[in-house]
C-alpha positions in Angstrom: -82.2 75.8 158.4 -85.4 74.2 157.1 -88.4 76.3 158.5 -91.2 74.4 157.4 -92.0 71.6 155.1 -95.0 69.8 153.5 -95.4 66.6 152.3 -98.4 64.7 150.5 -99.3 61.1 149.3 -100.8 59.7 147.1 -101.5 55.8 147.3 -101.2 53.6 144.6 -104.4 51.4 143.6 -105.5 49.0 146.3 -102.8 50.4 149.3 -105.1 51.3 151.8 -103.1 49.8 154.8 -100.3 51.8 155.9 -98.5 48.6 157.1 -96.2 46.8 154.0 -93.6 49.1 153.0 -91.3 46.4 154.0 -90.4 45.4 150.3 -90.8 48.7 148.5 -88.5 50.1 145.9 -87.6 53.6 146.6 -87.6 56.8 144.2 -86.9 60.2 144.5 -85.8 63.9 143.1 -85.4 67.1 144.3 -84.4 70.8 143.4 -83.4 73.8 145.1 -83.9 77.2 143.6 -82.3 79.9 145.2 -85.0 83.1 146.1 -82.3 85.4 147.7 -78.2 85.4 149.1 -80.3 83.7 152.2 -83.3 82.2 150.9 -83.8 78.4 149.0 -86.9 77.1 147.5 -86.8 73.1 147.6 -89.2 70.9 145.5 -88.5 67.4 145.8 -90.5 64.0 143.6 -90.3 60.6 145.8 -92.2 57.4 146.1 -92.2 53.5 145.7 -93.1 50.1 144.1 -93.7 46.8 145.8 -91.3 44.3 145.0 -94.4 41.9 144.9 -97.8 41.3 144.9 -98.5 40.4 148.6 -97.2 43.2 150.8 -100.5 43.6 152.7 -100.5 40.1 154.1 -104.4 39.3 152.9 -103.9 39.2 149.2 -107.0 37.2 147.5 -106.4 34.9 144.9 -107.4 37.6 142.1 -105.3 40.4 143.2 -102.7 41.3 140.5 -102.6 44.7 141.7 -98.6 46.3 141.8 -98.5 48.3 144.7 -97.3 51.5 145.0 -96.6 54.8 147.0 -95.7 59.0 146.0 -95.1 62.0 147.7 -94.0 65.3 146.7 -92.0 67.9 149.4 -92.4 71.9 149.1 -89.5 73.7 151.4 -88.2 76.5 152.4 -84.9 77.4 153.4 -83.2 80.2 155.3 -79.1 80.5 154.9 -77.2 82.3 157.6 -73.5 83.7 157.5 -71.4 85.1 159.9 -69.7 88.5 159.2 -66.6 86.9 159.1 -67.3 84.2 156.1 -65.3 84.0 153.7 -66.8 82.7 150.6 -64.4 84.1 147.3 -61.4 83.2 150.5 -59.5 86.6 149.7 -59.0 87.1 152.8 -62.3 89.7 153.8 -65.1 88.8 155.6 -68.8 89.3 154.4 -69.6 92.3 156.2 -66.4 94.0 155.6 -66.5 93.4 151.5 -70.0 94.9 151.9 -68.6 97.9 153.6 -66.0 98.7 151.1 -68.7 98.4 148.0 -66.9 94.8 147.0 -68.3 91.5 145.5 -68.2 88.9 148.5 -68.0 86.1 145.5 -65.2 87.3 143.5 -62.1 87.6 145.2 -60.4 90.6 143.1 -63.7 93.0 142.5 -62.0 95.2 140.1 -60.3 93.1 138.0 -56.5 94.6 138.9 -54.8 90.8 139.7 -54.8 91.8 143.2 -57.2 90.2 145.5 -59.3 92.3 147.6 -57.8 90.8 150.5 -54.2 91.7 149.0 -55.4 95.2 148.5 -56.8 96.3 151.9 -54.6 94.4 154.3 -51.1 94.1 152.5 -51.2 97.7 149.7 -53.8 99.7 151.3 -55.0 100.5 147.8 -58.9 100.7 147.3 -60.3 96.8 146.0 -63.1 98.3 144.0 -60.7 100.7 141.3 -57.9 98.8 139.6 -56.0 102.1 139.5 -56.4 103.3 143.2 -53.7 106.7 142.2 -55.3 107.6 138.7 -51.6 107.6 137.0 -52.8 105.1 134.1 -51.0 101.9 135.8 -52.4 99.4 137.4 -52.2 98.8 141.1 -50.9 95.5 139.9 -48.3 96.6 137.5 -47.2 98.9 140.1 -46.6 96.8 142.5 -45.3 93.7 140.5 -43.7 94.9 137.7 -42.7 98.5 137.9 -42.2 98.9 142.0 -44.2 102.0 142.2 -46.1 103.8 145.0 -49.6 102.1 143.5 -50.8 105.2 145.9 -48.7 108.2 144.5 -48.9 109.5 141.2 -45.7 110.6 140.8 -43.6 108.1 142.5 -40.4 109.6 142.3 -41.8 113.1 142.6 -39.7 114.2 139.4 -43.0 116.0 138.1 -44.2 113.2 135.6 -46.8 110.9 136.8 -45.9 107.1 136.6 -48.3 106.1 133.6 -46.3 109.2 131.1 -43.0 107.2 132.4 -43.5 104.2 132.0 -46.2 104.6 128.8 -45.3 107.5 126.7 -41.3 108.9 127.4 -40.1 105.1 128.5 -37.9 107.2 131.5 -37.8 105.3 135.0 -40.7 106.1 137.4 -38.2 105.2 140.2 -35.5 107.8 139.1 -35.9 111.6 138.9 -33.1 112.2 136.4 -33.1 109.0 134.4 -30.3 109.7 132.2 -27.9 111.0 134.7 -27.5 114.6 133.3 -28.6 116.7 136.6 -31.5 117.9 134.9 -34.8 116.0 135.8 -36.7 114.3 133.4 -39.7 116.5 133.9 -37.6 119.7 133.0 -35.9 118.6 130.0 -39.6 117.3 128.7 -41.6 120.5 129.8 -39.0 123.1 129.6 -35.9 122.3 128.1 -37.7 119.8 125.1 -34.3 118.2 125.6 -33.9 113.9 125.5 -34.6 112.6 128.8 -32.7 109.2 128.3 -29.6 110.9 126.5 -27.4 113.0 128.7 -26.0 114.8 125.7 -29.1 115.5 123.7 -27.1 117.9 121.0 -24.3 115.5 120.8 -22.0 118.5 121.6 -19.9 116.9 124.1 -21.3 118.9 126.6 -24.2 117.6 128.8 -27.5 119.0 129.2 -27.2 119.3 132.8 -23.7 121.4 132.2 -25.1 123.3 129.2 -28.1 124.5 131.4 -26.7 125.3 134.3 -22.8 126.0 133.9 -22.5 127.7 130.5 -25.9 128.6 129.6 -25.8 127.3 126.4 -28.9 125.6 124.1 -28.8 121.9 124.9 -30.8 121.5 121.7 -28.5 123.2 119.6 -24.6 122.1 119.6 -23.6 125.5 118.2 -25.3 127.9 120.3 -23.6 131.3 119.2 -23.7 130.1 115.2 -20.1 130.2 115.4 -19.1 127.0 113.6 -17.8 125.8 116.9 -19.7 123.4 118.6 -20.1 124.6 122.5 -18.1 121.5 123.2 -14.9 122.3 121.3 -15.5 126.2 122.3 -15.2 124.8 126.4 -13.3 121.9 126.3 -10.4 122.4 123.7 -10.5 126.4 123.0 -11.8 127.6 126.2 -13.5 130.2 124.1 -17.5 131.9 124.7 -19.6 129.5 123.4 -22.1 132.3 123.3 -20.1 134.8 121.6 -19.1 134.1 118.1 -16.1 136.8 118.6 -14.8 135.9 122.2 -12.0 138.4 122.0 -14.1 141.2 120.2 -11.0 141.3 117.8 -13.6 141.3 114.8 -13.0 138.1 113.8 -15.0 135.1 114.6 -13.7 132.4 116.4 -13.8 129.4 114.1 -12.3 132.0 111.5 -9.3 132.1 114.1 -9.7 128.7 115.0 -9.4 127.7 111.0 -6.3 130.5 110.2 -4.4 129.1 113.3 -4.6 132.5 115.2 -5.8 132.7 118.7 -9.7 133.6 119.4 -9.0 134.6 123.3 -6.2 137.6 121.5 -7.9 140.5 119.5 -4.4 142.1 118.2 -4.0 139.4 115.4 -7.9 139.2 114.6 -7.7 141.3 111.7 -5.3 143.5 110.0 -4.6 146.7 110.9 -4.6 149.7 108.8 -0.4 150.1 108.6 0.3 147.8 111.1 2.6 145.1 109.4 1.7 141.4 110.6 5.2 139.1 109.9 4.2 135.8 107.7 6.3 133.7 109.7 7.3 130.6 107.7 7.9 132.3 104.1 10.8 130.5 103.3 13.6 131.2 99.9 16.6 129.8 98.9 19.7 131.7 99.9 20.0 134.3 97.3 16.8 133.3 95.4 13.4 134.7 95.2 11.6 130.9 94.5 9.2 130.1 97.2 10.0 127.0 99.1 7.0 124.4 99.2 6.8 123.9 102.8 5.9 127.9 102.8 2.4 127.2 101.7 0.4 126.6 104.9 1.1 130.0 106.0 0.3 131.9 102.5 -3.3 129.7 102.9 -3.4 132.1 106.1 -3.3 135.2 104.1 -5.1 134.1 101.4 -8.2 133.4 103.7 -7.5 136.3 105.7 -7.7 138.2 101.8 -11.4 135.8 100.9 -12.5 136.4 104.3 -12.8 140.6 104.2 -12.9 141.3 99.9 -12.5 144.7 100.7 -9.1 145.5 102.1 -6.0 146.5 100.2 -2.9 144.9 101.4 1.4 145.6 101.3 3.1 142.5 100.5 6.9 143.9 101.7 10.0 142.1 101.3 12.9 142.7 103.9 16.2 141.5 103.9 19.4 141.3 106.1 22.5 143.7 106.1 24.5 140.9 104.1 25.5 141.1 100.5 25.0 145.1 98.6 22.5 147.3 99.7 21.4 147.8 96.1 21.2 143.6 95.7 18.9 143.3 98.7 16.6 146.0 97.1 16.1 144.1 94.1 16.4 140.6 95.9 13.4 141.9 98.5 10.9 143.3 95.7 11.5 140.2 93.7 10.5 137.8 96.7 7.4 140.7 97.6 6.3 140.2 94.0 6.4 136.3 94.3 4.5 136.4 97.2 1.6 138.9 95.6 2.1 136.3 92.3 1.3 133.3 94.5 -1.9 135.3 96.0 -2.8 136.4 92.8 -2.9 132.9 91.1 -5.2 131.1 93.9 -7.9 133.9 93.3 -7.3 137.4 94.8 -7.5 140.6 92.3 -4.7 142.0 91.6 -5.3 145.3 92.9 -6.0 144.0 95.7 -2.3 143.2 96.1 0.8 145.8 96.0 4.3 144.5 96.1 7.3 146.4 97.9 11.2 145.5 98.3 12.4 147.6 101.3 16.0 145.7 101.8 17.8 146.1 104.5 16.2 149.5 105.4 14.3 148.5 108.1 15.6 145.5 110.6 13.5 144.3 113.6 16.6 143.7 115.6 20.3 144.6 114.6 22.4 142.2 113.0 24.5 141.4 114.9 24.2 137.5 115.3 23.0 134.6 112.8 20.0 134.2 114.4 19.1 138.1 114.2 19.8 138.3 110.6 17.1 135.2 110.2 14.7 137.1 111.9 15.0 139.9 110.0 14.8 138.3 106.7 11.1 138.0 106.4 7.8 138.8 104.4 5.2 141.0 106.0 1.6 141.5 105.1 0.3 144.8 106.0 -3.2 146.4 105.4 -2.9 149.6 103.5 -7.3 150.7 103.0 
């Protein structure tokens, strides 16, 4: 809306008459400078030049004299807008941009991707702060690439914000427990200092979820009880304490029992007794021989550890025979296969008086011989702790 506007001319030589313009060439320019968001200054340059000589109608014969005319406009203008324009088109009018603090010529005031339009009426986030919930992400990036709550912090309430998901432990913002192992990813990074996107952090077999809340055990650690068990073969396969080294308080450890082939969850064969004589079953001769047969080995590796494993007992090697054959042969033919035994022993590494060897016969049968398989059971070689 012009309010006001002056003009002012300025006649060329010899243009007195305001009549003629009929044959003038026009020329003009203007300018408008803007004062305010609602005030214009305008300047404008016009004017013309006759296309002859004669545009008076009285010309003498000695008028050569171009005619011309000039002006020159001052103006001001006043610009008016509803509250509902919409110049930066996002979707806000004028007055309403103004109320929330944003710029009613840029249609995405903070920057974010989202138009302030986009923001207000369609997230509800706040147009003038690219992160409306403070969590390090975007509202943009929460929206469109990650799916988050561009509102809540902590979109899956699991104690991490969505910025440290996403940005620092790469766990899912959407998912409390990310790798599936009951534990939430907030307490195996803030208490437990376990993985958050590996179930089985120790790779004991054993997830962290079950380690912390069924057995207890150190989801960091795979051997909690310094056993030589990891807690996963100690649950799983030998059903023993994972945190107890000794589950059947026999003295012995379990992966000692584990490794000798006796039983961790039964204390009586843990360690030997002061004069309580333990059978070596698998000690095999020939009939009537005192050579140890080969496949007899695995089990004198059993005694031999058990002999490494405590350096300070004294042991019995005793030979025993059945009720076939002399009394007086099965004397001798026992001490000779108690001595091989003690020789064996001796050769892979224990002392020697560590070691006694003793022939009792036929003087002391576990069952009566009455029946082949009796007399098999009662030729056999013990091992018995003396001190």
């Amino acid at each position: 809306m012009t309010l006001q506007q002056y003009s002012i001319g300025i006649p060329g030589e010899n243009n007195a008459k305001a009549a003629g313009w009929t044959g003038l060439i026009p020329v003009g320019l203007g300018a408008e400078f803007p004062l305010s968001d609602n005030f214009l200054f305008d300047l404008s340059l016009g004017g013309g030049f006759t296309t002859g000589f004669d545009v008076e109608g009285y010309r003498n014969e000695n008028d050569e004299t171009w005619e011309s005319y000039f002006n020159i406009g001052l103006g001001l203008t006043m610009i008016t807008e509803s509250c509902d324009s919409d110049r930066d088109n996002d979707k806000l009018g004028r007055c309403e941009e103004g109320e929330l603090g944003c710029d009613p010529r840029n249609p995405d005031t903070d920057g974010d991707g989202l138009t302030d339009g986009e923001e207000v009426l369609t997230w509800s986030t706040i147009p003038t702060k690219s992160d409306s919930d403070d969590d390090k992400l975007s509202d943009y990036d929460e929206i469109m690439m990650f799916h988050t709550n561009p509102l809540i912090a902590d979109t899956d309430e699991d104690g991490l914000t969505d910025g440290d998901e996403v940005l620092v432990h790469t766990t899912n913002p959407l998912k409390q427990d990310t790798d599936n192992d009951d534990l939430t990813d907030s307490s195996e990074i803030l208490q437990y200092l376990t993985n958050p996107l590996k179930s089985d952090t120790d790779g004991d077999g054993l997830s962290d979820g079950a380690e912390v809340n069924n057995y207890l055990t150190n989801p960091t650690n795979l051997d909690s009880d310094l056993d030589g068990l990891s807690d996963g073969e100690e649950v799983i396969k030998y059903e023993t304490n994972p945190l107890d080294r000794d589950t059947d308080d026999g003295s012995v450890d379990d992966f000692t029992e584990v490794r000798r082939e006796t039983n961790p969850l039964d204390p009586s064969d843990d360690i030997i007794k002061l004069n309580v004589p333990i059978v070596l079953e698998g000690i095999t001769f020939a009939t009537g021989k005192s050579e140890i047969e080969p496949e007899s080995e695995f089990v004198l590796r059993g005694a031999l550890e058990t002999l490494q494993e405590y350096p300070d007992i004294v042991v019995e090697i005793s030979g025993h025979t059945d009720n076939v054959g002399s009394e007086a042969n099965n004397k001798i033919l026992s001490q000779k296969r108690a001595e091989a035994v003690r020789f064996w022993l001796i050769k892979n590494g224990i002392a020697p008086d560590r070691i006694l060897a003793r022939g009792y016969g036929e003087d002391f049968p576990r069952v009566p011989n009455e029946t082949a398989e009796n007399r098999r059971i009662n030729r056999r070689i013990e091992f018995k702790r003396i001190r």
